[in-house]
C-alpha positions as CSV (number, residue, x, y, z in Angstrom):
1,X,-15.1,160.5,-174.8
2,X,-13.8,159.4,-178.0
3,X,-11.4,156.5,-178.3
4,X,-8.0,156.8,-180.2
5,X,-6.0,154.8,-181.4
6,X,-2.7,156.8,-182.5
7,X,0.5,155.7,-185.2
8,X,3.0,157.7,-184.2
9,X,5.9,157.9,-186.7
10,X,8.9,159.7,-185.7
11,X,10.3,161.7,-188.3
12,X,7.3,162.7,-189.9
13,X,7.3,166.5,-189.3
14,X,10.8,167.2,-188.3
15,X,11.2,170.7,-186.8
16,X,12.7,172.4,-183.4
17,X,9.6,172.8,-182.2
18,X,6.9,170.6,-181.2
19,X,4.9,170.7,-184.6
20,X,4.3,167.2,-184.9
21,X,2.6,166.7,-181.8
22,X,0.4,169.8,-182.7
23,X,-0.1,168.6,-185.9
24,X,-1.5,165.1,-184.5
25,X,-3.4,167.0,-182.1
26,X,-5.3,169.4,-184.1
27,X,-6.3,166.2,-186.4
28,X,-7.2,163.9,-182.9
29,X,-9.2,167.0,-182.1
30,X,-11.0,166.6,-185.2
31,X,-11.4,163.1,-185.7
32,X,-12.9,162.7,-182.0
33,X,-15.3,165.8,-182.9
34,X,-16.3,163.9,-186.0
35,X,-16.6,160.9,-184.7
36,X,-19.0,161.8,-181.5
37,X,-21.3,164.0,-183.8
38,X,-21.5,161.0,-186.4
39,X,-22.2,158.7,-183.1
40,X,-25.1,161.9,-182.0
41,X,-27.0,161.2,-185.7
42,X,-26.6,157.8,-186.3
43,X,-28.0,156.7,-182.7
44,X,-24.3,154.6,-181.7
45,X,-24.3,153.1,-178.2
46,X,-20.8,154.3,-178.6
47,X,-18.2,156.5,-180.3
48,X,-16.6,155.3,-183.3
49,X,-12.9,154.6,-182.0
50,X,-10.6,157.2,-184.5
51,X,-7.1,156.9,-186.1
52,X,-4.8,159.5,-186.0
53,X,-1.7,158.5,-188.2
54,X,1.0,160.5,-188.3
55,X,2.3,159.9,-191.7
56,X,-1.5,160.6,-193.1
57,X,-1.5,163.8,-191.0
58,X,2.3,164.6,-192.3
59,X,1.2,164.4,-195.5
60,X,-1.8,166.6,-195.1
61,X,0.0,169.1,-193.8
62,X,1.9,169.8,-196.3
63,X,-1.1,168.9,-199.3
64,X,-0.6,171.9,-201.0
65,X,3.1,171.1,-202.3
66,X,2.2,167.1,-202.4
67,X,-0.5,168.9,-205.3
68,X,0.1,167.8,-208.8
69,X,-2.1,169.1,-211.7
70,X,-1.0,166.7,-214.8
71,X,1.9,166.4,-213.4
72,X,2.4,170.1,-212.9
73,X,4.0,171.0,-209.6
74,X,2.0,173.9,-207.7
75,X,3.3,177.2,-207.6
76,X,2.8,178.0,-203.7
77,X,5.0,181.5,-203.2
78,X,5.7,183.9,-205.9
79,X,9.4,185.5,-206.2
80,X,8.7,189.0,-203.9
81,X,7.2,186.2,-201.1
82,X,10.1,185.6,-198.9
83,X,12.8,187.1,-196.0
84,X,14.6,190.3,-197.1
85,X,17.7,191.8,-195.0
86,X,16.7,195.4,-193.6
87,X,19.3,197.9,-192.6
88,X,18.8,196.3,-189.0
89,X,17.7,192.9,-189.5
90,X,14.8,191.0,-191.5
91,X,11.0,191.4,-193.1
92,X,9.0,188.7,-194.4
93,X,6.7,189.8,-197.1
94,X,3.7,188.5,-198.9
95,X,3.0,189.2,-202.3
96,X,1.4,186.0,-203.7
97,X,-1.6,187.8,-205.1
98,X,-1.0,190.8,-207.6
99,X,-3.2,193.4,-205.1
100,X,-0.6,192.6,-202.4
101,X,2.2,192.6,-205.0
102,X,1.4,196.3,-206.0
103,X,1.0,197.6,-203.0
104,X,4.4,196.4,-201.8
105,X,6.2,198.1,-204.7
106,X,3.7,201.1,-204.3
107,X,5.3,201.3,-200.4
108,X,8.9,200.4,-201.4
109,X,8.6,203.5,-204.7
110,X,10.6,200.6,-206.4
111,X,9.5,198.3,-209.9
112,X,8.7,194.5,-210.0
113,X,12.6,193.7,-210.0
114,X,13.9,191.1,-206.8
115,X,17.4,193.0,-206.9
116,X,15.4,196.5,-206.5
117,X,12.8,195.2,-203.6
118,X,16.8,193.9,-202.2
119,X,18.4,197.5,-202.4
120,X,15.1,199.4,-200.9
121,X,15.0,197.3,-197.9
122,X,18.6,197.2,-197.1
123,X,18.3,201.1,-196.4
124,X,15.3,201.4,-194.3
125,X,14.8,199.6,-190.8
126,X,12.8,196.3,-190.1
127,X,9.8,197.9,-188.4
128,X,9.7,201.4,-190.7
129,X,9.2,199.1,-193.7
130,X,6.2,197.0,-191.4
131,X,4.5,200.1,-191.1
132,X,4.9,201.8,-194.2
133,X,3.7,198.5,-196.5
134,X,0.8,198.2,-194.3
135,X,-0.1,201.8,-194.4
136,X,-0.2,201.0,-198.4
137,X,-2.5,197.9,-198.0
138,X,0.2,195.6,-198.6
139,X,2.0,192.7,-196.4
140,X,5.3,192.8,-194.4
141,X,6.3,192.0,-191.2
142,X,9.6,192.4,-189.1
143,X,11.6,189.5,-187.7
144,X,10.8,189.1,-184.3
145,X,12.2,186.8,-181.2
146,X,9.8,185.3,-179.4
147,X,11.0,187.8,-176.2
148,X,10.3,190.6,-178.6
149,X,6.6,188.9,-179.6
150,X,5.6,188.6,-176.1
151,X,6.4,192.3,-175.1
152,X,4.3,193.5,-178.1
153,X,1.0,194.9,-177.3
154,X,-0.9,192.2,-179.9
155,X,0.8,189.1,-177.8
156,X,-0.7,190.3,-174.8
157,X,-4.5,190.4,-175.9
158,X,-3.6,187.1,-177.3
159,X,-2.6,185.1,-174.0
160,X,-5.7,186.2,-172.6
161,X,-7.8,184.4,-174.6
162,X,-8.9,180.6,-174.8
163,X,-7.0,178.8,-177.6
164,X,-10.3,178.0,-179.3
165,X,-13.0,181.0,-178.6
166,X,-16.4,179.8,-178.1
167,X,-20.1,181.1,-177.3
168,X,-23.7,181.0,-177.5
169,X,-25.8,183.6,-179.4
170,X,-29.3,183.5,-178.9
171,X,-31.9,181.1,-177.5
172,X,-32.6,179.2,-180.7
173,X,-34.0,176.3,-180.7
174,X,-32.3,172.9,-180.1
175,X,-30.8,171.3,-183.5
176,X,-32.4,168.7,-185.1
177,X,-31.0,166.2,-187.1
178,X,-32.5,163.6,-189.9
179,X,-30.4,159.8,-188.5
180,X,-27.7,158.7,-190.4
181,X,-28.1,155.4,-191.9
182,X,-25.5,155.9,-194.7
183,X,-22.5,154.2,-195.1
184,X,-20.1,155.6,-194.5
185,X,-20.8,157.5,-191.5
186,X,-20.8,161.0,-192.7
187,X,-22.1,163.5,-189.5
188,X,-21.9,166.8,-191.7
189,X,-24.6,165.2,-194.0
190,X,-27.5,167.6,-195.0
191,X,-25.2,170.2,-193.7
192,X,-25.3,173.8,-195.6
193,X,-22.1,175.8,-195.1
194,X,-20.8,178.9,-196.5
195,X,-17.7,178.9,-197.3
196,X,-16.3,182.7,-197.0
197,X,-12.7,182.1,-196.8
198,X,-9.2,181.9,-198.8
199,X,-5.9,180.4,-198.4
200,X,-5.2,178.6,-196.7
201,X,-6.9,177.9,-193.2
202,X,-10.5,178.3,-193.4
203,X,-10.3,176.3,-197.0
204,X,-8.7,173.3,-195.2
205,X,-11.6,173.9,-192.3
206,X,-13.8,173.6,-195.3
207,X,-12.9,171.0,-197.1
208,X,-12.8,168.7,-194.0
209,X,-16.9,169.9,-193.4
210,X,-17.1,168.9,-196.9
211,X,-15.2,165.3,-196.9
212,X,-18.0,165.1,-193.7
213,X,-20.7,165.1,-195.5
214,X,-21.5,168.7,-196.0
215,X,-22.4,170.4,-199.0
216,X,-20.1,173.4,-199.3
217,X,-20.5,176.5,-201.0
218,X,-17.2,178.9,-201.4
219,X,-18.4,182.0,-202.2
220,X,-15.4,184.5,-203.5
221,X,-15.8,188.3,-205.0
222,X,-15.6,188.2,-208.7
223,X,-12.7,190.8,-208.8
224,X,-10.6,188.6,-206.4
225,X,-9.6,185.3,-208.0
226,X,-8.3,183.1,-205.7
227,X,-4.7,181.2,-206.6
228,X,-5.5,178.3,-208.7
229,X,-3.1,175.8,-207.1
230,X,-4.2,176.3,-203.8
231,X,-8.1,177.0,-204.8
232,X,-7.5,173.5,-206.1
233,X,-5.9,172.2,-203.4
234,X,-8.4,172.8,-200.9
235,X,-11.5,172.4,-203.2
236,X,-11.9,168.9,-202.7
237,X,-15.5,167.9,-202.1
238,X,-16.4,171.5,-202.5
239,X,-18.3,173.6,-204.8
240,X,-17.1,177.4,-206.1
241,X,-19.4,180.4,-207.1
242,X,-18.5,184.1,-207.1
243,X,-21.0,186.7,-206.1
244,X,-20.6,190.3,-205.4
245,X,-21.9,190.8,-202.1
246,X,-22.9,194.6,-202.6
247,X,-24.7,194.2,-205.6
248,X,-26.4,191.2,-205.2
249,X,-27.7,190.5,-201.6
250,X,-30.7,188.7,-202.1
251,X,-28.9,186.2,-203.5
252,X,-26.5,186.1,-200.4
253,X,-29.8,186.3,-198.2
254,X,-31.3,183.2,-199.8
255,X,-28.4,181.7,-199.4
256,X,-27.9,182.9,-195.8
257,X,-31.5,181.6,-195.1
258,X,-30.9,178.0,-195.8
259,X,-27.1,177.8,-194.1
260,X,-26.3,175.7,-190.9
261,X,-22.5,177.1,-190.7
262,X,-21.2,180.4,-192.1
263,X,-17.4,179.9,-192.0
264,X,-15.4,183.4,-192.5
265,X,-11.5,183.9,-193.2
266,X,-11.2,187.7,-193.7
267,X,-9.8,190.5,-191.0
268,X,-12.2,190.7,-188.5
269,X,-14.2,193.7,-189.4
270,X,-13.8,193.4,-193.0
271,X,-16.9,192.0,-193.8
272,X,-19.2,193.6,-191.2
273,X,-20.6,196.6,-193.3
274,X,-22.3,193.2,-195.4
275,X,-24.2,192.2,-192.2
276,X,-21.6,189.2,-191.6
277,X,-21.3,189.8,-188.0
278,X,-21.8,186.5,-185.8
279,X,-24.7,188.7,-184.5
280,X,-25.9,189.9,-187.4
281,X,-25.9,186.9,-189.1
282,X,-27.1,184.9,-186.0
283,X,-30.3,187.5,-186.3
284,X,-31.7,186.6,-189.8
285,X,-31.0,182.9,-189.4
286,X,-31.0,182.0,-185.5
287,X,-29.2,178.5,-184.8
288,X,-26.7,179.2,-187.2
289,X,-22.9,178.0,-186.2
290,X,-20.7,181.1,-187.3
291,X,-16.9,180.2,-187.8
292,X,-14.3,183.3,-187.8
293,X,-10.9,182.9,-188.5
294,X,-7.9,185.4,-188.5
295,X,-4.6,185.8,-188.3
296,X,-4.1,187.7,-185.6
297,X,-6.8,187.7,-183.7
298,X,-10.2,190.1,-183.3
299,X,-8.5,192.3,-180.3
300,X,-5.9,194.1,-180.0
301,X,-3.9,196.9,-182.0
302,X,-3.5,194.5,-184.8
303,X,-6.6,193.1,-185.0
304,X,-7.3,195.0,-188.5
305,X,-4.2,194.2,-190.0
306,X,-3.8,190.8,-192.7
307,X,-1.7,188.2,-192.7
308,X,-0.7,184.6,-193.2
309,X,0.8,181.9,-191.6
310,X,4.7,183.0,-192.9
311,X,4.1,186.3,-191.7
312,X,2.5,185.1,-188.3
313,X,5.8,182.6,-188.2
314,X,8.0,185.7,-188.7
315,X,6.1,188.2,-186.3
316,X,5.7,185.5,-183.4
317,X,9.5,184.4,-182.7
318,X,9.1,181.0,-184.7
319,X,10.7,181.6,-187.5
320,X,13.9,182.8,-185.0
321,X,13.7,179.7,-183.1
322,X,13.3,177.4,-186.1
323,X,16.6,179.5,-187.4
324,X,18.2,182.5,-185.7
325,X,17.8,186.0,-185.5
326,X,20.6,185.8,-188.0
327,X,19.3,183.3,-190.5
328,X,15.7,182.7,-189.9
329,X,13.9,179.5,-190.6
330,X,10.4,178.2,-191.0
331,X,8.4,175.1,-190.1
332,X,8.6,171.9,-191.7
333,X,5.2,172.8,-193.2
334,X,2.9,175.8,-192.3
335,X,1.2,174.2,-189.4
336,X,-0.6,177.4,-188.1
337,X,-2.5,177.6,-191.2
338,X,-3.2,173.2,-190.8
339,X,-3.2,173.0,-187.5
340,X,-6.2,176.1,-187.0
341,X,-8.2,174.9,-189.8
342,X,-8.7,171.5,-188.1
343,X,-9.6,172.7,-185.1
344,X,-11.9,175.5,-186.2
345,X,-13.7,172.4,-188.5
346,X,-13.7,170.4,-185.2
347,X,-15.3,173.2,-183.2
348,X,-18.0,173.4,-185.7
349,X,-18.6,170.2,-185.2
350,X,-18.3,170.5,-181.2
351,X,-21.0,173.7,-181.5
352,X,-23.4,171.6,-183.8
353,X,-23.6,168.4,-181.6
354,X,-24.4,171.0,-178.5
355,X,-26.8,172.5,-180.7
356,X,-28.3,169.0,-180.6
357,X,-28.7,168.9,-176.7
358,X,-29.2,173.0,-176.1
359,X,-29.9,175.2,-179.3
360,X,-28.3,178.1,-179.2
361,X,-26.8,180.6,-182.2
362,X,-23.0,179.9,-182.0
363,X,-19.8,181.4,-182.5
364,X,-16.5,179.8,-182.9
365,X,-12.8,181.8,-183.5
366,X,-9.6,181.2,-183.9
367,X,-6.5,183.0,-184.7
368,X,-3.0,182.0,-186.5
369,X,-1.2,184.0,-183.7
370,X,-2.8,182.4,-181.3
371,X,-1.9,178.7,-182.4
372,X,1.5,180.1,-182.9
373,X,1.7,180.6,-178.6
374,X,-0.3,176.9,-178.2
375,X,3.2,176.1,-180.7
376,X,5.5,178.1,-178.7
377,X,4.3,177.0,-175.2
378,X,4.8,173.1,-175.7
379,X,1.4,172.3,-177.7
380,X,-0.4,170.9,-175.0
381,X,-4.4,169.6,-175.1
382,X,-6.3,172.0,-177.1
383,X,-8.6,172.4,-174.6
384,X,-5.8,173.6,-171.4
385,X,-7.1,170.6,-169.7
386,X,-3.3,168.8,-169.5
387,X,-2.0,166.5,-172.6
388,X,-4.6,164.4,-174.9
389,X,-4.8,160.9,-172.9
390,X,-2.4,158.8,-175.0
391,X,-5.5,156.1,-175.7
392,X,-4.1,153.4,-178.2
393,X,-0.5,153.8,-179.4
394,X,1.7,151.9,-182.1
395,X,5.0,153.0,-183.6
396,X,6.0,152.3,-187.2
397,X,8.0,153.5,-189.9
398,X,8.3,156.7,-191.9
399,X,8.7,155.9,-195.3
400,X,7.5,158.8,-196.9
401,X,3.8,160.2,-198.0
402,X,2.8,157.7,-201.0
403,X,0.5,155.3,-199.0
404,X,-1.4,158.8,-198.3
405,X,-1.6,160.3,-202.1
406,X,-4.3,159.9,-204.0
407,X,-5.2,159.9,-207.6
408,X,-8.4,161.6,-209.7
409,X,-9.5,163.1,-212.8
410,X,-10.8,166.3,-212.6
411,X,-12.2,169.3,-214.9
412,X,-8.7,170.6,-213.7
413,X,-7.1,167.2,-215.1
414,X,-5.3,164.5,-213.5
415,X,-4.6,165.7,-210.0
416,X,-2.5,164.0,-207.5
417,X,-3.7,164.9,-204.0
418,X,-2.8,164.0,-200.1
419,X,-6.3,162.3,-198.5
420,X,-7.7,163.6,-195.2
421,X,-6.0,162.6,-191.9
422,X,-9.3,163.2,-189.9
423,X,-10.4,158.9,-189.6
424,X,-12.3,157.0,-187.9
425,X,-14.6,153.7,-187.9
426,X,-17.0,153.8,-190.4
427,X,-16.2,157.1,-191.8
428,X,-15.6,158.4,-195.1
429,X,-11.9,157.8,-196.5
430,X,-11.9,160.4,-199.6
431,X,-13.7,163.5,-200.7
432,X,-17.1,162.6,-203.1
433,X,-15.9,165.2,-206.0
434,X,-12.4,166.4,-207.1
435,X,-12.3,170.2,-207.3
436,X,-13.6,172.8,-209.9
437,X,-12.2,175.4,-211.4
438,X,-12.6,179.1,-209.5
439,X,-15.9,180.1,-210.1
440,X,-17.6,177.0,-212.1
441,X,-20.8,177.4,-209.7
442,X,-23.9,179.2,-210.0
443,X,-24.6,181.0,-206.2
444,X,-26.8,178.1,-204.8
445,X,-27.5,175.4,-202.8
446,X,-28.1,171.7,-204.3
């Protein structure tokens, strides 16, 4: 078991409910997978000890607004992204990306005006305007206790399954990995992963793998640009190609045929008609690791339907208990999105150290609604094994982010970004290569 020493900071993520002690437990979760798969390659008699400091993991949790692009401020939620009052209450809409913005105003019959979104949705009730702007493709949700959450249908398929979903495949063969003898310790090295994800999870999965030592391909359609704030934001360390998956698969199946880890962000289903299935894909390259994220989860009636971390904050009662059914609120930083992408990069790291001992295809999942009940219900041990063992613990100040910022130039220009919270002894402390602009990559591997 991995030693950890922890710096807690009081203050750091102030909220009503426990996010900070979520937020340091996803990242322990990480650093302690990180650590033991480093110790697995490298031949340690023990496991690096790792730091979890709660003003570095503050400050990644909130890296996308701590972003600065020449001193350019990021742009994280566009005008039509917010809480709207409904003839009985509240929505939360998503319309970051133009697509979802269409379709919103498409299911509304209104124009790209704030005071005409105002006067639709202030006729029509909470959950009619749910259904009708996801019957259009678009993204709303009605404000929710956390009473109404659990007597929903989708909260019920959710509490019956394990916080972090795991399994084995296929018989593969057991994992074997070239020693580390770099320095610093870097336990993703020689690592392959495809990166099939967007905002904002799965890219902060990613760009951990990649600060790790793996070499990390995001792949994204050509007709779907991802926002170039947050693309920057979580391209650290990373590489970006676009390739249409329809039209060119045996670029995708060369690709495919070198991977380790295929890590996947879209609705669970979406990408199945391209072979992407943890089966399928476990099939043409057996002893893969394949990494599924969603946000609600790959059961249930809602199991098709998008979202993001605002939406799942709205849906699941938090945004209620962080506010009031009056006045709703949010968390001090969107933690389901943080928070799950740590631990899906830690159970990557968990399935590829057990590859190491037992082979085995794997599968790993994880849902924003169902960190949002690990939130709700205190934000225990990830594992539902009783609270992380306290292992070594100091108390400092809060003073603010700065001593975790960074500085680098960039093909983007001068960015200002928060560093990686996931530590320990002997590891890396920065990314290898600032980001690239959407797209800069040809479709291969180094």
């Amino acid at each position: 078991m991995t030693a950890i020493k922890f710096v807690m900071r009081e203050g750091a993520l102030q909220g009503r409910l426990p996010v900070q002690k979520l937020a340091r437990t996803c990242v322990a979760e990480c650093a302690s997978a990180a650590a033991g798969l480093a110790a697995r390659r490298a031949g340690l008699a023990e496991v690096p000890v790792a730091r979890v400091d709660d003003g570095a993991v503050a400050t990644a949790f909130l890296s996308e607004r701590h972003l600065l692009i020449n001193g350019r401020a990021p742009v994280n939620f566009a005008p039509l992204s917010r809480f709207w009052r409904t003839a009985d209450g509240w929505v939360r809409t998503h319309a970051n990306y133009p697509h979802h913005r269409a379709r919103l105003l498409d299911a509304l019959g209104v124009p790209e005006d704030a005071a005409a979104v105002e006067a639709a949705l202030a006729e029509r009730s909470a959950l009619d305007v749910e259904e009708a702007v996801y019957a259009a493709g678009g993204l709303a949700v009605a404000l929710r206790s956390h009473e109404e959450w659990d007597a929903h249908p989708q909260a019920a398929e959710i509490a019956k399954r394990p916080l972090v979903e795991q399994g084995r495949l296929d018989t593969a063969r057991v994992r074997t990995f070239a020693p580390l003898d770099t320095s610093p310790l870097l336990p993703a090295a020689g690592l392959r992963v495809l990166d099939l994800t967007r905002v904002l999870a799965g890219p902060v999965a990613t760009r951990t793998l990649a600060l790790l030592g793996a070499d990390v391909l995001r792949l994204d359609a050509p007709r779907l640009p991802e926002l170039p704030d947050q693309h920057a934001d979580t391209g650290l360390g990373k590489r970006s190609a676009t390739l249409d998956l329809a039209a060119d698969r045996p670029t995708f199946e060369e690709l495919l045929a070198a991977a380790d880890v295929v890590v996947t962000g879209y609705r669970p289903g979406a990408l199945d008609r391209f072979g992407l299935s943890a089966e399928a894909l476990a099939e043409r390259r057996p002893g893969v690791v394949v990494a599924q994220l969603s946000a609600w989860g790959a059961y249930g009636p809602w199991r098709e339907r998008r979202g993001f971390d605002s939406l799942v904050q709205a849906a699941t009662g938090i945004a209620v208990l962080e506010g009031s059914a009056e006045q709703p609120g949010a968390l001090p930083a969107q933690a389901l999105d943080h928070g799950t992408g740590y631990l899906l990069a830690a159970a990557v790291l968990r399935a590829l150290t057990e590859q190491s001992y037992e082979g085995g295809s794997r599968f790993v999942r994880l849902a924003l609604a169902r960190t949002a009940r690990w939130l709700t219900d205190g934000a225990g041990s990830a594992d539902g094994k009783g609270d992380m063992a306290a292992g070594d613990v100091e108390s400092d100040s809060y003073d603010g982010p700065e001593p975790w910022l960074s500085e680098t130039d960039s093909a983007l220009g001068r960015l200002r970004y928060a560093l990686s919270p996931v530590s320990f002894e002997g590891g890396p402390a920065d990314w290898d290569r600032p980001p690239v602009p959407w797209g800069t990559d040809a479709a291969r591997w180094h």
